[in-house]
C-alpha positions as CSV (number, residue, x, y, z in Angstrom):
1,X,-178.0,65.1,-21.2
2,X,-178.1,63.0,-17.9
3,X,-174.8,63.9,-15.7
4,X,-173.8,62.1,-12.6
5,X,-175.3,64.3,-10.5
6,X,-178.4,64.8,-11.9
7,X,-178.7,60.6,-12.0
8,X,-178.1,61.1,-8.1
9,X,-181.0,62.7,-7.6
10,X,-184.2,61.6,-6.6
11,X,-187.6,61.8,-7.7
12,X,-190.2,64.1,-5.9
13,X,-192.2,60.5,-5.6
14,X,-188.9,58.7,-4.9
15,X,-188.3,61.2,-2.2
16,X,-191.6,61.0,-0.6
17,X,-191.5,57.1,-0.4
18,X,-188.3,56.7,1.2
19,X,-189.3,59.0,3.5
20,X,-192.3,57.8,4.8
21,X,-190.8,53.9,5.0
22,X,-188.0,55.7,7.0
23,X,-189.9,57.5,9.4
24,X,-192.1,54.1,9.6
25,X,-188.8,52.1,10.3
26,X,-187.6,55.1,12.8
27,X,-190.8,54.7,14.7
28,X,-191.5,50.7,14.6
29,X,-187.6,50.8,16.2
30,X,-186.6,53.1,18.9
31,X,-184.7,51.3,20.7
32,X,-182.3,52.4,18.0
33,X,-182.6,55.9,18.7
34,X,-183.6,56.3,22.4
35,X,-184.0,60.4,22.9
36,X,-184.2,60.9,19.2
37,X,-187.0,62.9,17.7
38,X,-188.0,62.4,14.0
39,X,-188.8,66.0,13.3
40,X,-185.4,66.6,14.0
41,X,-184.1,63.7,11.7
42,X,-186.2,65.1,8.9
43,X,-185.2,68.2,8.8
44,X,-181.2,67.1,8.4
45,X,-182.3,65.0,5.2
46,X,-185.0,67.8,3.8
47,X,-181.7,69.9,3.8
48,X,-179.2,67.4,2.6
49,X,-180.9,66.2,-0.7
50,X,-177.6,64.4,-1.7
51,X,-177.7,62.4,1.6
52,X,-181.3,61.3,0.7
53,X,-179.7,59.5,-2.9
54,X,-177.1,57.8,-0.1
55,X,-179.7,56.4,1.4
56,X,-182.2,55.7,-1.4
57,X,-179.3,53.5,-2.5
58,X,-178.9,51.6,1.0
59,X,-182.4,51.0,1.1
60,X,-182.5,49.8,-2.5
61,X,-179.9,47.5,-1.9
62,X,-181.2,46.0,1.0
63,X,-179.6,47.7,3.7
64,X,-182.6,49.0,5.8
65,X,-180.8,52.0,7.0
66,X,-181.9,53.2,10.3
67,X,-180.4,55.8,12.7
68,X,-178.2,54.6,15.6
69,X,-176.9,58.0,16.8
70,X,-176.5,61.1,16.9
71,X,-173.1,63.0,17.0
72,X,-173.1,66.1,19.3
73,X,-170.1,67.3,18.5
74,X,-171.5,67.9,14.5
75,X,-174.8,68.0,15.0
76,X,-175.1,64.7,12.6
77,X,-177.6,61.7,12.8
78,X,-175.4,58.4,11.6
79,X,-177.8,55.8,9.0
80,X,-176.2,52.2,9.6
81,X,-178.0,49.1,7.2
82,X,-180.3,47.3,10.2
83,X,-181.5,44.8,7.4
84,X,-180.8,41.2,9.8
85,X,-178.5,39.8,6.9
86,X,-175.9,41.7,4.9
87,X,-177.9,43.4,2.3
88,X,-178.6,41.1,-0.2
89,X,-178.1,43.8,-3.0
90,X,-174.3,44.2,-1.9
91,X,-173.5,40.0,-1.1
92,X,-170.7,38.3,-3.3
93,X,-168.2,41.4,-3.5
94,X,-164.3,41.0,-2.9
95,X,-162.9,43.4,-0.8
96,X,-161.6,46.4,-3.0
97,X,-160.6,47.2,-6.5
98,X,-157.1,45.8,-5.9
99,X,-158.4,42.6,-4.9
100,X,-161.1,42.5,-8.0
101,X,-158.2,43.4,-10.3
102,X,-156.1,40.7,-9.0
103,X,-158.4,38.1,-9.5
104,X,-157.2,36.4,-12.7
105,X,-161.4,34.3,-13.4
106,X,-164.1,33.7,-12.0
107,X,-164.2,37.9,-10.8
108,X,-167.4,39.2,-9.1
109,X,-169.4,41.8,-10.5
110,X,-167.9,44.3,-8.2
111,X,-166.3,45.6,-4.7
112,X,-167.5,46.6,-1.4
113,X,-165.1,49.4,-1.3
114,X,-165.8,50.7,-4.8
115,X,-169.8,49.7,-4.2
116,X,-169.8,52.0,-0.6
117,X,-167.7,54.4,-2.3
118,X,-170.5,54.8,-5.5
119,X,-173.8,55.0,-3.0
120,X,-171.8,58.2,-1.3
121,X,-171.6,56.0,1.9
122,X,-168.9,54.1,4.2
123,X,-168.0,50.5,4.8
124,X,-168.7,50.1,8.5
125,X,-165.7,49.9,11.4
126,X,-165.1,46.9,13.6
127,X,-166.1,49.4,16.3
128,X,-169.2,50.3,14.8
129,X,-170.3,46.3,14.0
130,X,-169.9,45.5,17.3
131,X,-172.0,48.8,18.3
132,X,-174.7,47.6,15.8
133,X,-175.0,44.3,17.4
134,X,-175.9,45.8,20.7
135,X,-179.2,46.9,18.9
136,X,-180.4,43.3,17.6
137,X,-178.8,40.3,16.4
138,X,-177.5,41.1,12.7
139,X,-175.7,38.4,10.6
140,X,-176.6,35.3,12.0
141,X,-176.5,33.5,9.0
142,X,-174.4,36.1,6.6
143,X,-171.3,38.2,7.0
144,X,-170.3,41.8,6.3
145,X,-166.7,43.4,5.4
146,X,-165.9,45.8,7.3
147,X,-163.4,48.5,7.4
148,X,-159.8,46.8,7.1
149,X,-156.2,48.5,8.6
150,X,-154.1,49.7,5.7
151,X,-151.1,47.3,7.3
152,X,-153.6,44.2,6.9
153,X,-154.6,44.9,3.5
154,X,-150.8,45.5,2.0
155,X,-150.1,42.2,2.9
156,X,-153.5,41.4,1.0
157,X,-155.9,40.1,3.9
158,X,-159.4,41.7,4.5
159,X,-161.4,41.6,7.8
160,X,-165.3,40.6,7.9
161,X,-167.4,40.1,11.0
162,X,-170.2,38.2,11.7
163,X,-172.4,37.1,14.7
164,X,-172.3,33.6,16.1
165,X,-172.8,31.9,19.0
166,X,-173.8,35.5,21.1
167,X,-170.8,36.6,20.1
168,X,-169.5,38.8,17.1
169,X,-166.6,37.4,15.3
170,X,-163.9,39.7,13.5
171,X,-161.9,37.1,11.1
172,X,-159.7,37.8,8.0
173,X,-159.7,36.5,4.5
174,X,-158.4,36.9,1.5
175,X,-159.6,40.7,-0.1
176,X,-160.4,39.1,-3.3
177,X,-162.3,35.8,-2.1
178,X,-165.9,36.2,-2.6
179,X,-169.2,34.5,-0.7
180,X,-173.0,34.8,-1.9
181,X,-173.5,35.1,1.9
182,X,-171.0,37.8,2.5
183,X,-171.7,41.4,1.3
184,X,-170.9,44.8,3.2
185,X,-173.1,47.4,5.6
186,X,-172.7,50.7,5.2
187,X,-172.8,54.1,7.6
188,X,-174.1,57.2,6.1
189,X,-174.0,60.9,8.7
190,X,-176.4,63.3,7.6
């Protein structure tokens, strides 16, 4: 009998391909990662086999995850989607369950909290879009939720951010509206 956790768990052949189009994507970008060494990132994942799923799901969804950083402090590498759209596996979404159960028709399939929360990752910060877009140019065209303030979201608002213009723009919305050109990007630390 298949339990959750043996469903989050990846094949030895699953394994190997994510990591090889990884390390391919670590290498074809290092501007990402400047002073980053992939043996090093390799190691974290070969030990965190839970952490691999995480990102097995990002990439399956369209996320493109690439590491941005690494966190002295713990020791961790931090994944963030690079994909240059919002993942197209993760667009049309409201905001969280409380907005998806508040919609009386026309629901989407799904959240971007629950979604994020399901893949073992997190919805990114305002802080962390706007460190994103020092990397590249990401959602010209799209938009991504990101991480909303508890005050904003009793009052039933949601933020998303986008880049326009040069510029990144942080705007608010209804949590439960929903946009096939609006979906979420995700962090993951290993």
């Amino acid at each position: 009998m298949k339990t959750l956790e043996t469903e989050k768990q990846l094949t030895p052949e699953q394994r190997n391909q994510l990591l090889h189009l990884i390390e391919n994507r670590f290498k074809q970008n290092m501007a990402r990662h400047k002073g980053l060494e992939w043996k090093n990132v390799l190691a974290k994942l070969e030990a965190a086999p839970e952490k691999l799923w995480s990102l097995f799901e990002m990439e399956r969804t369209g996320g493109e995850p690439d590491v941005v950083a690494l966190d002295k402090t713990t020791g961790e590498y931090l994944f963030i989607d690079c994909a240059p759209e919002s993942p197209k596996g993760r667009r049309s979404v409201c905001y969280d369950r409380d907005a998806l159960d508040a919609r009386k028709e026309h629901k989407p399939a799904h959240s971007a909290v629950e979604m994020a929360a399901e893949m073992g990752i997190e919805l990114l910060t305002e802080a962390q879009y706007r460190e994103l877009q020092q990397l590249g140019e990401f959602d010209a065209k799209t938009s991504s939720w990101v991480q909303t303030p508890a005050a904003i979201r009793e009052l039933g608002g949601a933020l998303f951010a986008d880049f326009r213009y040069g510029t990144v723009f942080v705007y608010h919305n209804g949590a439960s509206s929903y946009y096939a050109a609006r979906g979420f990007r995700g962090s993951l630390k290993v």
